[in-house]
C-alpha positions as CSV (number, residue, x, y, z in Angstrom):
1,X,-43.8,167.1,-45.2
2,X,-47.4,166.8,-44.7
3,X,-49.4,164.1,-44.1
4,X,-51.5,164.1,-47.5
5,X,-48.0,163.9,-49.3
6,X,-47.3,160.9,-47.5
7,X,-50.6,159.1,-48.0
8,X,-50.1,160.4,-52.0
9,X,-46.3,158.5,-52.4
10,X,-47.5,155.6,-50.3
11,X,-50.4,154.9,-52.5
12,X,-47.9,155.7,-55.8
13,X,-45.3,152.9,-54.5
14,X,-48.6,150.4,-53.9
15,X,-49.7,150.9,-57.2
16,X,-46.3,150.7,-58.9
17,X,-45.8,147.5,-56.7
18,X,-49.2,146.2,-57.7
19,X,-48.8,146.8,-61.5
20,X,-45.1,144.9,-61.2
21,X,-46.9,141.6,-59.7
22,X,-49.7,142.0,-62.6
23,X,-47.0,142.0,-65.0
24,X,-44.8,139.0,-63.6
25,X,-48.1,136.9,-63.5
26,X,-49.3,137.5,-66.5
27,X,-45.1,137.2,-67.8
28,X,-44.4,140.4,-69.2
29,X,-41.8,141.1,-66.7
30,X,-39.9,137.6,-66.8
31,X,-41.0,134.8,-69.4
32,X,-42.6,131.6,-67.9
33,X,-39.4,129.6,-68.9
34,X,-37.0,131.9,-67.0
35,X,-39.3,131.9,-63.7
36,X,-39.5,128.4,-63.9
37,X,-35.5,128.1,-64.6
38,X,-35.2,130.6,-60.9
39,X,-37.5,128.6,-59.0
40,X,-35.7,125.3,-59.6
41,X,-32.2,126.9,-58.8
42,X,-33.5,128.2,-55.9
43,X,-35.0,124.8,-54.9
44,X,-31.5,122.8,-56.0
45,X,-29.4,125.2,-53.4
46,X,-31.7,124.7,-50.9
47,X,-31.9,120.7,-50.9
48,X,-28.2,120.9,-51.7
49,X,-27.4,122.9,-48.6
50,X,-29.7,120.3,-46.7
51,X,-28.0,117.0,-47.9
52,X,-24.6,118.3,-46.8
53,X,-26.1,119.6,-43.7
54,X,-27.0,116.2,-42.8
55,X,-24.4,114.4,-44.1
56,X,-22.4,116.6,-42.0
57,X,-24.2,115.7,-39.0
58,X,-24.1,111.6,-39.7
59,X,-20.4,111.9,-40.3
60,X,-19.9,113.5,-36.5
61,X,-22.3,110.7,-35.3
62,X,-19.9,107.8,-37.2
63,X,-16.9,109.5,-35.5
64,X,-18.1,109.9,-32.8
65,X,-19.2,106.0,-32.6
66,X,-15.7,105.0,-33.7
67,X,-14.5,107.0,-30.3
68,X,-16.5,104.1,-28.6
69,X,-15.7,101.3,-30.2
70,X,-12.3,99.2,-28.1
71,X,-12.1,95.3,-29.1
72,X,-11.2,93.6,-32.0
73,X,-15.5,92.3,-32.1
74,X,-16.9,95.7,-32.0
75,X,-14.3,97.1,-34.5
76,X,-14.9,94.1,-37.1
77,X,-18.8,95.1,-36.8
78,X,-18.2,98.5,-36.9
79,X,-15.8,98.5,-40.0
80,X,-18.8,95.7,-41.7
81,X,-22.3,98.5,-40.4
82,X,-19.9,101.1,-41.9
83,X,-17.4,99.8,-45.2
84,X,-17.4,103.0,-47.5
85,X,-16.7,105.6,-45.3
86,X,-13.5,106.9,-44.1
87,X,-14.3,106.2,-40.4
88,X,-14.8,102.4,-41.1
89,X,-11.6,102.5,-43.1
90,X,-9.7,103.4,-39.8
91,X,-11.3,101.1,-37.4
92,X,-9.7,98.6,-40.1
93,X,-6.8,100.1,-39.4
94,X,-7.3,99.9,-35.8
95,X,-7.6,95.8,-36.4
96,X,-4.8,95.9,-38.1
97,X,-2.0,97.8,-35.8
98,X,-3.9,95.8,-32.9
99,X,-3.2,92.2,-34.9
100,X,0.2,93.2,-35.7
101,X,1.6,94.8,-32.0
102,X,0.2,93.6,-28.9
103,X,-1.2,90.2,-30.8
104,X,1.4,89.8,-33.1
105,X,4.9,90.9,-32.7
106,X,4.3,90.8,-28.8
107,X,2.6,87.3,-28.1
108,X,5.5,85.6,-30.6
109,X,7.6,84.6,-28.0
110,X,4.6,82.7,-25.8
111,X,5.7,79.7,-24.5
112,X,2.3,78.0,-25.4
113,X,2.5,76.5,-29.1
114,X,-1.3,77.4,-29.5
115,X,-0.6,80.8,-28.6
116,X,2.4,81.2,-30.4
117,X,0.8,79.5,-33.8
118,X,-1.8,82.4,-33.1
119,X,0.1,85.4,-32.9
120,X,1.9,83.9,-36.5
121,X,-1.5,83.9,-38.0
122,X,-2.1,87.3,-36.3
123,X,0.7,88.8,-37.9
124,X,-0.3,87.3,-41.5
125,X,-3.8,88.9,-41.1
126,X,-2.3,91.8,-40.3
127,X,0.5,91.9,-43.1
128,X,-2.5,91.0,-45.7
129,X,-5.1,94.3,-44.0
130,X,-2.0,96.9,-44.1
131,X,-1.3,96.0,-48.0
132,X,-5.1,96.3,-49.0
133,X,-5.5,99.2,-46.7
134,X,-2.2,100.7,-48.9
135,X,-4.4,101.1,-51.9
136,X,-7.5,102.6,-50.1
137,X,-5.4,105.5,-48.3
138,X,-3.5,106.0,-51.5
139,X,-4.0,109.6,-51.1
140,X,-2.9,110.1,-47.8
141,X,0.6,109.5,-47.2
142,X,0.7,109.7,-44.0
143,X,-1.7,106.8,-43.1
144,X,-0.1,105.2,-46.4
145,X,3.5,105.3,-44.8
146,X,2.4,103.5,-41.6
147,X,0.4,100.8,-44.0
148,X,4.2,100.4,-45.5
149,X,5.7,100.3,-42.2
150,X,3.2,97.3,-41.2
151,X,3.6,95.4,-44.0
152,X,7.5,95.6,-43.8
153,X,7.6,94.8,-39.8
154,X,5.5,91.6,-40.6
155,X,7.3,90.6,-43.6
156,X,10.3,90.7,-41.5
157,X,8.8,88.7,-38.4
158,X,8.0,86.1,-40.8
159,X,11.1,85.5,-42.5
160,X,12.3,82.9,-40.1
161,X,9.0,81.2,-39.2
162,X,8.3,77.9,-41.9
163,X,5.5,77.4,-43.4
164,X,2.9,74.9,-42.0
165,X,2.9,72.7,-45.6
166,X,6.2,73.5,-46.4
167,X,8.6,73.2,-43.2
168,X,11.6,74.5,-45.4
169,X,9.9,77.4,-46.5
170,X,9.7,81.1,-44.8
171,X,6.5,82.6,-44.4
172,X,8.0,85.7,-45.3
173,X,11.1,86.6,-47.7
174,X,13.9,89.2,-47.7
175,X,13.1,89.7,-51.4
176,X,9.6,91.0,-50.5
177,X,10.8,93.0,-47.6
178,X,13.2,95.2,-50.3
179,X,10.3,95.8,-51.7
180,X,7.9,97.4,-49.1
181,X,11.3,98.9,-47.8
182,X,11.5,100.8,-51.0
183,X,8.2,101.9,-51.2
184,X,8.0,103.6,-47.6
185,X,11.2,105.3,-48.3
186,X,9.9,106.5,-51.5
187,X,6.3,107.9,-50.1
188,X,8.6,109.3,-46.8
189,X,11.7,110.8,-48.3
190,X,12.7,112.8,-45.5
191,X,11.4,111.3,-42.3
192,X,13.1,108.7,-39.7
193,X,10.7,106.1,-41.1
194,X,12.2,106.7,-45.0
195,X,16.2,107.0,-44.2
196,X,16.0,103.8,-41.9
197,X,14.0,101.8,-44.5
198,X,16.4,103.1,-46.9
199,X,19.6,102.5,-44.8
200,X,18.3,98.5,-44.6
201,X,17.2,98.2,-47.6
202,X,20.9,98.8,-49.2
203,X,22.6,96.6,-46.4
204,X,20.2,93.9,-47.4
205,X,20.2,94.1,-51.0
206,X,23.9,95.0,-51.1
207,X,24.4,92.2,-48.3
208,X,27.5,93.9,-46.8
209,X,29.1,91.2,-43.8
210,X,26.4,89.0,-45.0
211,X,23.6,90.6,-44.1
212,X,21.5,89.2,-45.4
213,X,22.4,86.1,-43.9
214,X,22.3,87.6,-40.5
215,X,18.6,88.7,-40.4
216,X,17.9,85.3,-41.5
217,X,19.2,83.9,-38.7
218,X,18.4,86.5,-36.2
219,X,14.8,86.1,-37.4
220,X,14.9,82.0,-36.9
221,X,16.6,82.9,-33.1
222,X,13.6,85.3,-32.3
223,X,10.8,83.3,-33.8
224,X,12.0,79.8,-32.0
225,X,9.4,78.4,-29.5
226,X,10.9,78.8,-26.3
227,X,10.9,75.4,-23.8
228,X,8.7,75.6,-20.9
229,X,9.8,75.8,-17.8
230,X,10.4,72.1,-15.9
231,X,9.2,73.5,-12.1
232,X,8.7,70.7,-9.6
233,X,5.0,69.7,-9.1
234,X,3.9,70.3,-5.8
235,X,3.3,67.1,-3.5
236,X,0.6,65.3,-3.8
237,X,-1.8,66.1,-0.3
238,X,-4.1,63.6,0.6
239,X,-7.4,64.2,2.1
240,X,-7.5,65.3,5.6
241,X,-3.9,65.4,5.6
242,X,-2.0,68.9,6.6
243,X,0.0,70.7,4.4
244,X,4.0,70.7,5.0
245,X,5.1,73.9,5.5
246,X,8.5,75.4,4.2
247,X,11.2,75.6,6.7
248,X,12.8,79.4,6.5
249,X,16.6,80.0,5.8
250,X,18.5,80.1,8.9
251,X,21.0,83.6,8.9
252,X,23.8,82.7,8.9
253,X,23.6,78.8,7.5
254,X,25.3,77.9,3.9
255,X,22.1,76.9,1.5
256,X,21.0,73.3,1.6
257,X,22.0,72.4,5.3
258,X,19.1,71.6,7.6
259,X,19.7,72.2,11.0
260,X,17.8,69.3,13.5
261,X,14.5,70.2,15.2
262,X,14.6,71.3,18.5
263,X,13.6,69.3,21.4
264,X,11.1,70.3,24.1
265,X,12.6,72.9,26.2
266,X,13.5,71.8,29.8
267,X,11.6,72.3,32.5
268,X,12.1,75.1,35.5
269,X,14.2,73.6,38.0
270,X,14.8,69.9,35.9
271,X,17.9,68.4,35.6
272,X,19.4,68.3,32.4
273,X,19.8,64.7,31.0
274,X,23.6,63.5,31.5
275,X,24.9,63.0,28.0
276,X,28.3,60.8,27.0
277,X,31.2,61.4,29.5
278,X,34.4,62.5,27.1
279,X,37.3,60.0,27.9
280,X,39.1,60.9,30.9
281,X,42.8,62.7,29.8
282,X,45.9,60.5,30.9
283,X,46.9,60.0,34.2
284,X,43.8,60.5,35.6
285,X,42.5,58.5,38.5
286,X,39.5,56.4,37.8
287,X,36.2,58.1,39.1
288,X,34.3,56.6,41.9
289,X,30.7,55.2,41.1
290,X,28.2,57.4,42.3
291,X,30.7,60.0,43.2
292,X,31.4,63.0,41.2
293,X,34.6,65.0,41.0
294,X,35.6,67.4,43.6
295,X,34.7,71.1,42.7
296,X,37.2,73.1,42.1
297,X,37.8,76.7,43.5
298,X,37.5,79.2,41.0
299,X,41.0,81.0,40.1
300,X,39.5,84.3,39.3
301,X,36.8,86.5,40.4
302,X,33.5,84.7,41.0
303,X,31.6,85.4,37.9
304,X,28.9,87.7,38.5
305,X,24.8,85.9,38.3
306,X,23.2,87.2,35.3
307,X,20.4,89.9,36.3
308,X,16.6,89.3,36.4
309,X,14.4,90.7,33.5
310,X,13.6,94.3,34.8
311,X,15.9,94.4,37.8
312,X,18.3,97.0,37.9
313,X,22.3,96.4,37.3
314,X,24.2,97.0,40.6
315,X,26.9,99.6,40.9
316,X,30.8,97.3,41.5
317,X,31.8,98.1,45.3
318,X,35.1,99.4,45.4
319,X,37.4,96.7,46.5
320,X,39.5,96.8,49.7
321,X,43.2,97.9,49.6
322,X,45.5,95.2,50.6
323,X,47.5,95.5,53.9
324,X,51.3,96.8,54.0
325,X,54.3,94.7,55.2
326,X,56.0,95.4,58.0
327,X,58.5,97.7,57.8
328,X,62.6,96.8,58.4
329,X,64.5,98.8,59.9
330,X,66.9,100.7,57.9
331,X,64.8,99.8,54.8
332,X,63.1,102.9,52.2
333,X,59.5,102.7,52.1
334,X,58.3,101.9,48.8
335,X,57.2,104.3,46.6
336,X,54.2,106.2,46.7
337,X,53.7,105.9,50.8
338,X,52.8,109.1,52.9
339,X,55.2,109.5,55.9
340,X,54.4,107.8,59.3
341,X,54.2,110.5,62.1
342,X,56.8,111.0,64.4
343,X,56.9,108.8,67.4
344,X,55.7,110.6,70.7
C-alpha cells in the first residue's frame, strides 16, 4: 500500500469522525435528553463507587481501632464515638462478657462485702447489655446464641442472691431462666450450648428429685459471703525496739515444745560447773569433804581419744599373744600347737 492511500483513508476516517461530533453537538445523533440522561448515570456510578470506596476504608480504620481498645473506659467511649456501627456493637459486647466473667461470676465469692455487692451489680449490668444486645444481633445467630447464654448464666447466678429492698426476694428467678433456656436451645438446635440448655430446662421445669429446689439452694450456698479470715495481728513494736524473731522447728521435736536457750559455751580448758550430786545408792559409805571418790580402773580396753580435726586415723597395732603354760608331763598339748623340737 502506498503512502498516498494511507494519507487518503486517514483523512476519510477524520472527516467521518469530525462530521459524527458535528452531529452529536448539534443532537442529531443522540437527543439532548438522552445525553443528559448518560452523563448523569455515568456521574451516579462514579460517586457511588467513591462512597463505598471510602466507606470501605473508615470501616477498616473502626476495626482496626476496636483491635486497640482493652478496658472497660476505652470500650464505653469507644461503643458512645461509635453507636450505629457494627464495630461499636461488639465492643458492647466486649463490656458485657467482661462484666459478666472476670467481674461478675469470678469476683462473687470475694470476701470483701463491697466487692462482692459489686460483682452482683456487675452481673445485673451485664444480664440487662446481653438481652438488649439479643435484639440488635437478631440476625446473627451465632453472636445471638452467646447473648442467650449470658443472660441465662446471670439469671442463674442471681437466683439465690436477695434483693437489696426486698431481703426475701431473688434477684433472679427459675421462671425467667426457663425462658432464656428455651430460647438458646431454639436459635442452637444442634450444638453443646442447645442440648445442655435443653437438657436443664426439662429437669427444671419437670423438677425431677426436686430440682428445682436444689439449684435454689445450691445458688444460696455459692452466692453466701464468705467470713474473713480471723489471723492473729502481729505485735505491736514500739519505737526503737527490735523485732522478735521466729524461732525455727527443731527436727525432730513434736510441735509446740520449746526447747530452753542455750547458755554460753564453756570456755577452753574451764571447769564445768558441779551440778546436784544424785543420792548416794544404799550401803554406801559417806564421802569425805573435799575428797572425791577413788577412780576406778577401767574393765575394758582404754577407750581410744577422739582424733584432731585433719589428723589422720592411726592404723590398730596388732596385739601381743599371750604366754603358754607350762607343760605336765604326760599331758597332750592343746590343740592347734606346733611340735617342740627334739631335745639334743
Amino acid at each position: 500500500m502506498s503512502t498516498e492511500q494511507k494519507d487518503l483513508e486517514e483523512n476519510a476516517l477524520a472527516s467521518r469522525l469530525g462530521r459524527t461530533w458535528e452531529r452529536f453537538k448539534q443532537g442529531k445523533l443522540l437527543s439532548y435528553r438522552m445525553m443528559a440522561l448518560i452523563i448523569i448515570a455515568v456521574t451516579a456510578i462514579g460517586l457511588t463507587w467513591y462512597i463505598l470506596r471510602e466507606r470501605a476504608k473508615e470501616a477498616s480504620r473502626v476495626w482496626f481501632e476496636l483491635e486497640s481498645v482493652n478496658t472497660l473506659t476505652s470500650l464505653e467511649e469507644y461503643s458512645q464515638k461509635h453507636p450505629n456501627t457494627k464495630a461499636g456493637k461488639v465492643a458492647r459486647l466486649h463490656i458485657a462478657r467482661t462484666l459478666l466473667g472476670p467481674d461478675g461470676l469470678e469476683a462473687l465469692a470475694a470476701r470483701e462485702p463491697k466487692a462482692h455487692q459489686t460483682a452482683v451489680e456487675n452481673i445485673e449490668k451485664a444480664r440487662t447489655m446481653f438481652e438488649e444486645l439479643a435484639n440488635e444481633f437478631k440476625n446473627d445467630p451465632a453472636i445471638l446464641a452467646e447473648c442467650y447464654l449470658g443472660c441465662a448464666k446471670a439469671e442463674e447466678a442471681l437466683i439465690g442472691i436477695s434483693q437489696k429492698d426486698k431481703p426475701l426476694e431473688f434477684r433472679g428467678s427459675p421462671d425467667k431462666l426457663l425462658g432464656w433456656l428455651d430460647k438458646l436451645a431454639e436459635v442452637a438446635p444442634n450444638t453443646p450450648w442447645g442440648e445442655d440448655a435443653k437438657k436443664l430446662a426439662a429437669a427444671v421445669r419437670e423438677n425431677k428429685d426436686n430440682t428445682r429446689s436444689e439449684l435454689i439452694n445450691v445458688q444460696q450456698a455459692l452466692s453466701k459471703l464468705p467470713s474473713p479470715n480471723l489471723d492473729t495481728h502481729p505485735p505491736i513494736i514500739s519505737p526503737g525496739s527490735t523485732p522478735p524473731i521466729p524461732t525455727p522447728p527443731v527436727p525432730g521435736v513434736p510441735g509446740g515444745f520449746t526447747p530452753e536457750k542455750p547458755g554460753p559455751a564453756p570456755m577452753p580448758g574451764a571447769t564445768p560447773p558441779a551440778g546436784p550430786m544424785p543420792p548416794p545408792a544404799p550401803g554406801t559409805p559417806p564421802a569425805v569433804p573435799g575428797k572425791g571418790p577413788e577412780p576406778k580402773a577401767p574393765a575394758g580396753p582404754s577407750p581410744t581419744p577422739p582424733a584432731a580435726p585433719g589428723a589422720t586415723t592411726p592404723m590398730p597395732q596388732p596385739q601381743p599373744a599371750a604366754p603358754m603354760p607350762p607343760k605336765k608331763d604326760g599331758a597332750a598339748p592343746p590343740k592347734g600347737t606346733p611340735p617342740a623340737p627334739p631335745k639334743k
